[in-house]
FIKOL-697400 format. One record per residue (C-alpha): residue number from 1; x negated, y negated, z negated. Coordinates in nm, 3 decimals, m for minus. Layout:
// FIKOL-697400
    nr         X         Y         Z
   NUM         X         Y         Z
...
***
This chain:
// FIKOL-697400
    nr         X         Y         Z
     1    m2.367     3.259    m1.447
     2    m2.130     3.076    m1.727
     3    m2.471     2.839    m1.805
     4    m2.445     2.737    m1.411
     5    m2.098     2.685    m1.389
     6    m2.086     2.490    m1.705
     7    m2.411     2.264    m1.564
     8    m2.181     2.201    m1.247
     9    m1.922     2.069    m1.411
    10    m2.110     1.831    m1.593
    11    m2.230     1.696    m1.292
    12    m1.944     1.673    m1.088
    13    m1.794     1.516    m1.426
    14    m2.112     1.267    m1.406
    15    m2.097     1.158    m1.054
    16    m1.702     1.107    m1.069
    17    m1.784     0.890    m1.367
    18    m2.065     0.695    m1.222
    19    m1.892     0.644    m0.891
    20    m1.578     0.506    m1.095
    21    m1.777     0.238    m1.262
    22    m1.908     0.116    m0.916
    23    m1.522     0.150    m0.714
    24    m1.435    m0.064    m0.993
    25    m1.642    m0.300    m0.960
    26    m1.654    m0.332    m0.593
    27    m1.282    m0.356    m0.538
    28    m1.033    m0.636    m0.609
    29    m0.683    m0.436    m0.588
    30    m0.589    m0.136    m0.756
    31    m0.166    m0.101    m0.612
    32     0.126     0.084    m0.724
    33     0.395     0.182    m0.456
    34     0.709     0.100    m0.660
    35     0.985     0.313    m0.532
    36     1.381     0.291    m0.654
    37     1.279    m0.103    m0.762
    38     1.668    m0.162    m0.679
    39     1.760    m0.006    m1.036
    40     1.446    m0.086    m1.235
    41     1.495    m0.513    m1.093
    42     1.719    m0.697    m1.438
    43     1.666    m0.363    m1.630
    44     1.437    m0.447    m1.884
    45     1.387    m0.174    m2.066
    46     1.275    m0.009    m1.700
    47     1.090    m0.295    m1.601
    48     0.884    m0.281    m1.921
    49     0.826     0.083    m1.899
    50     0.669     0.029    m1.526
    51     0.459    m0.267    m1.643
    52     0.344    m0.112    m1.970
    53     0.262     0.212    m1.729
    54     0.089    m0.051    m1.465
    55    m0.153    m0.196    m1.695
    56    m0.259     0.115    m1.944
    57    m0.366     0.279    m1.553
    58    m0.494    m0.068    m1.453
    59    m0.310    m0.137    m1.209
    60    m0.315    m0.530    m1.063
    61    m0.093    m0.481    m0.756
    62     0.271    m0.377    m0.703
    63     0.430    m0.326    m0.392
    64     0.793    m0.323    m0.414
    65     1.072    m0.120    m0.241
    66     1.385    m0.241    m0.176
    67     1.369    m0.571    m0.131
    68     1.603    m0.585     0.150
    69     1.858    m0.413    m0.035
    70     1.867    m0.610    m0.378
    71     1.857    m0.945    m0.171
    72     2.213    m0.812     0.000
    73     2.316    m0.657    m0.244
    74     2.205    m0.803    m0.611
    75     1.999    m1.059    m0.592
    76     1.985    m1.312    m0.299
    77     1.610    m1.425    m0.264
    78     1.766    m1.760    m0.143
    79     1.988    m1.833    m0.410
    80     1.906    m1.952    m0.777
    81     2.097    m1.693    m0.952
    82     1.862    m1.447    m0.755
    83     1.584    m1.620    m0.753
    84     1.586    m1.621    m1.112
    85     1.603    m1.275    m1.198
    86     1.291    m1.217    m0.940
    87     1.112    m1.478    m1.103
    88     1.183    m1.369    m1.452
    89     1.025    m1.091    m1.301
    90     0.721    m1.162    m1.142
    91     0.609    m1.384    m1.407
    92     0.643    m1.140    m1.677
    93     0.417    m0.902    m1.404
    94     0.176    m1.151    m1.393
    95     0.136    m1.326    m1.781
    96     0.188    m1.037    m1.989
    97     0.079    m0.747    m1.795
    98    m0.227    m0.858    m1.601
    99    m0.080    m0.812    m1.263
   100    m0.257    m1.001    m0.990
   101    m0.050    m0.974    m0.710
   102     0.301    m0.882    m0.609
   103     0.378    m0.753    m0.242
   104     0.733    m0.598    m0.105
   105     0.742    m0.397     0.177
   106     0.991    m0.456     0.507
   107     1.055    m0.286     0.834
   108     1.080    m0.635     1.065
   109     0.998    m0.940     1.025
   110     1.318    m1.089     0.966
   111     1.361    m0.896     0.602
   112     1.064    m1.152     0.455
   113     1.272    m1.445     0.564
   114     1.454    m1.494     0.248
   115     1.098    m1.444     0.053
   116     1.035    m1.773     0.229
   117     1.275    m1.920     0.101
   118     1.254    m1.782    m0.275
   119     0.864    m1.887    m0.288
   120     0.991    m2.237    m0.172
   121     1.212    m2.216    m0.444
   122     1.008    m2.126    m0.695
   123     0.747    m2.413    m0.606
   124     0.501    m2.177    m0.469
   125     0.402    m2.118    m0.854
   126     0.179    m1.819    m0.833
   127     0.300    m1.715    m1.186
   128     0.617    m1.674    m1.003
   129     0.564    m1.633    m0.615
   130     0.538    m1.318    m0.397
   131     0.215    m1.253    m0.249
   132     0.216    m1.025     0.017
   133     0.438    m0.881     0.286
   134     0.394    m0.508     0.394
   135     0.515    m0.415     0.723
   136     0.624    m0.023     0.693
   137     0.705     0.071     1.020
   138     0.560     0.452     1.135
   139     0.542     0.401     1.498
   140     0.384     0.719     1.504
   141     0.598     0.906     1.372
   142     0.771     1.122     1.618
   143     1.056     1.192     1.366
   144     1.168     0.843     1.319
   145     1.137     0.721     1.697
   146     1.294     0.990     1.918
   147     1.640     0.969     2.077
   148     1.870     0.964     1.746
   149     1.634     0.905     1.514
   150     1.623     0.630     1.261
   151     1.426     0.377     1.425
   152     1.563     0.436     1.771
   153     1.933     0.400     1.659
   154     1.862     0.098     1.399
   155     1.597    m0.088     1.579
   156     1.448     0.040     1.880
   157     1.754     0.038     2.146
   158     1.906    m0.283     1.935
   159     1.600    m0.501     2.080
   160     1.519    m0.320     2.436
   161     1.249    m0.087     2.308
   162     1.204     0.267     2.419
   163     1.250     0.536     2.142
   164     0.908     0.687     2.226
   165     0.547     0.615     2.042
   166     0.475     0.356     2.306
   167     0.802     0.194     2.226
   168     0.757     0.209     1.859
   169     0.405     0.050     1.875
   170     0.516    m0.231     2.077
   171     0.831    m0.292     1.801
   172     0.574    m0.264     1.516
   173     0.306    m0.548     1.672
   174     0.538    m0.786     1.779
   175     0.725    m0.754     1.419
   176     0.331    m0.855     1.291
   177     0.315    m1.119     1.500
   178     0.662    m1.257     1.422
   179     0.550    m1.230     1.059
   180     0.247    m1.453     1.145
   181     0.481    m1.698     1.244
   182     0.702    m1.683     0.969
   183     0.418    m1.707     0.704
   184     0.301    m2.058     0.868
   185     0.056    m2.188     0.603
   186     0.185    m2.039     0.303
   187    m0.158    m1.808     0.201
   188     0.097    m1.526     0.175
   189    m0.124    m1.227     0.261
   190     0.008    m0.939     0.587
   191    m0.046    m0.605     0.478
   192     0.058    m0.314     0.653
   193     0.019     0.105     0.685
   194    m0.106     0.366     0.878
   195    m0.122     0.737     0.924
   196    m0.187     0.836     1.288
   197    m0.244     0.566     1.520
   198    m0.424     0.644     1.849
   199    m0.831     0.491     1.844
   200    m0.658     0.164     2.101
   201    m0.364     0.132     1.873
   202    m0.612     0.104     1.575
   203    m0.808    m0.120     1.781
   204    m0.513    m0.373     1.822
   205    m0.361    m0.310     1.443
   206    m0.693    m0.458     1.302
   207    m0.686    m0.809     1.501
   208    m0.293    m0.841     1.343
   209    m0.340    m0.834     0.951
   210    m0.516    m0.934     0.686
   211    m0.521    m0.576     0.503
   212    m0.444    m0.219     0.608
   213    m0.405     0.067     0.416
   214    m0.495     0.390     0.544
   215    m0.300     0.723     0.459
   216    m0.479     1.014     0.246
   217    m0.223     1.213     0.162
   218    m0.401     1.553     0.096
   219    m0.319     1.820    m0.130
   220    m0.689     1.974    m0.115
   221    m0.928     1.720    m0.232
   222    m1.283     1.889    m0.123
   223    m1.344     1.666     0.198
   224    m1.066     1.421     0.152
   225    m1.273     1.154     0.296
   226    m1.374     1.301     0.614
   227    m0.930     1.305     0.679
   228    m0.913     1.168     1.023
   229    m1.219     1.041     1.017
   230    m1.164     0.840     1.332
   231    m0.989     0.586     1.163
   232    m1.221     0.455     0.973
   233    m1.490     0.494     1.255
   234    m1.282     0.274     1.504
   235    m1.248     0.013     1.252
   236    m1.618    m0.053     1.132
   237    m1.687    m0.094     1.520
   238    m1.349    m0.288     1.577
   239    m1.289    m0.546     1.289
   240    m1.588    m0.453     1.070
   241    m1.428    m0.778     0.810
   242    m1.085    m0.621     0.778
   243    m0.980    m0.550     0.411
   244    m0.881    m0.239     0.420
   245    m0.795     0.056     0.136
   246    m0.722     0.413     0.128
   247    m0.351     0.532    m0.016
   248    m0.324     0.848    m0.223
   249     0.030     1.009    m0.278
   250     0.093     1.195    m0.580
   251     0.400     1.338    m0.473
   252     0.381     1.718    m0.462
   253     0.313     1.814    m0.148
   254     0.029     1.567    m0.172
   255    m0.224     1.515    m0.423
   256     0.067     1.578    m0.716
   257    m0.048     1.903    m0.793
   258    m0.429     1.763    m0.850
   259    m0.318     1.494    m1.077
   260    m0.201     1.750    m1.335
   261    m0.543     1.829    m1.439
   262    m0.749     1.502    m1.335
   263    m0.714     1.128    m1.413
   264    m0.593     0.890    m1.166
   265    m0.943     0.737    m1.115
   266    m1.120     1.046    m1.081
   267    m1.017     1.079    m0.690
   268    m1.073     0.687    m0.601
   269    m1.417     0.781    m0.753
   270    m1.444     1.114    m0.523
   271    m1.346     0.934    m0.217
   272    m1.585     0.649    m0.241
   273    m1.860     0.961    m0.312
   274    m1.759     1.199    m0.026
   275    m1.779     0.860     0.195
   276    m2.166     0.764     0.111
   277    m2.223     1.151     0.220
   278    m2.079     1.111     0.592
   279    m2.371     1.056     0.811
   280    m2.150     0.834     1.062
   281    m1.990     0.626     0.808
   282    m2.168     0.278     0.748
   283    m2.009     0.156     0.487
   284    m2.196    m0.186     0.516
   285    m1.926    m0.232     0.828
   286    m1.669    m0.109     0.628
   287    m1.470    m0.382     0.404
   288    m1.288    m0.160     0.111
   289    m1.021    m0.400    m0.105
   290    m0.951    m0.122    m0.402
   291    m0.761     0.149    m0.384
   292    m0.350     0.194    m0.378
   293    m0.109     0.507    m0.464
   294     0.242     0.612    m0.347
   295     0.450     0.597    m0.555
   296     0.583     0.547    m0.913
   297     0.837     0.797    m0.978
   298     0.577     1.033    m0.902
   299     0.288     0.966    m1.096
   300     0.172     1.139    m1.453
   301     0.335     0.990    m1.744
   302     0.163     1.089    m1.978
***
């Protein structure tokens, strides 16, 4: 019995191996969530430790809380004190630390206005420019949109919307067309999230960016592919070109407790597995961009 168990291990350990190599070759992003970035921004000691922690777990991609709140509050995007401090920054991110790309997440289109502004600033140097705008808005989320929630009081009744999922959704896809409009020419990529989006919803999502990343946020890992497996079925009929990527959360209640006996890579390598096993998957018509996990201050350290 030990002799079978031992010869199961070493193959799950060979297959999560092999199927690392190939994720890691196929995909062109590997993301970081960055929560709290309002106290780690003009710290250097904490921006060093998240870089040095970025690029020992190979991570090229950081998506940045907070934005909103440092421009109002620290450092003004539009101003050259601020802009500055962001570049200082972002170019430290991207010479000394192999980062590829820097995105910051917003909840309407009007928070990437000043980002505008900074990358005009900054001459559009990519050593120094942001990269991608992520819409987080979670129309679906039942807890956010009803009658006194958070979205309904901030932004919902503010602009005419009803504070149900219908109302939400409509919010969310005109704040992706807005930031269409605000991007112009400027290459900056749209990126945004999703947990549980009806099939049409989906449908409509995938015409409006250029890269969505799906929720997996599991704490049992067994069949962590097959998680609302609709998803990825509506897209490789919908937009069969759309980037897309799978987010894992290592908070607690999530895949946290997993991560305390398994390397970050290991369940990138088990998704991309489990996938090639699901008869209804095509992954020819699927167009995977890497692989991103929420968030920072809860991944391993060590």
């Amino acid at each position: 019995m030990q002799k079978h168990l031992s010869l199961n291990r070493f193959l799950i350990a060979f297959i999560l191996i092999l199927f690392s190599g190939l994720a890691s070759n196929a995909q062109s992003i590997k993301g970081l969530y960055v929560d709290d970035f309002f106290n780690i921004i003009s710290d250097y000691q904490k921006e060093n430790k998240l870089l040095r922690y970025a690029e020992i777990n190979d991570f090229n991609y950081l998506i940045l809380y907070n934005t909103a709140k440092i421009h109002r509050q620290k450092y003004p995007l539009n101003t050259k004190m601020g802009t500055k401090v962001w570049a200082e920054f972002i170019k430290k991110a991207k010479s000394k630390y192999s980062i590829k790309k820097i995105g910051v997440v917003g909840e309407k289109a009007a928070s990437f206005i000043p980002v505008i502004i900074y990358n005009n600033l900054v001459d559009q140097n990519p050593v120094k420019r942001i990269d991608v705008f992520n819409l987080e808005f979670e129309f679906w989320n039942k807890r956010l949109y009803n009658q006194q929630a958070y979205y309904c009081t901030t932004y919902l009744k503010k602009y005419g919307y009803d504070c149900t999922n219908a109302g939400a959704f409509k919010f969310y896809i005109k704040q992706l067309k807005e930031i269409q409009k605000i991007i112009g020419n400027s290459n900056i990529e749209i990126e945004t999230y999703i947990g549980n989006p009806t099939d049409e919803q989906l449908a409509v999502i995938s015409e409006s960016t250029d890269r969505l990343l799906i929720h997996y946020y599991r704490k049992k890992t067994e069949r962590i592919a097959s998680y609302k497996l609709n998803r990825l079925l509506v897209l490789q009929q919908a937009n069969p070109k759309l980037k897309i990527a799978p987010i894992f959360s290592s908070r607690e209640n999530h895949s946290g407790l997993w991560l305390k006996n398994h390397k970050i890579n290991q369940l990138s390598s088990l998704f991309f597995y489990q996938l090639k096993l699901i008869p209804e998957i095509n992954l020819d018509s699927l167009n995977f961009d890497g692989v991103v996990w929420y968030r920072y201050s809860d991944m391993p350290k060590n």
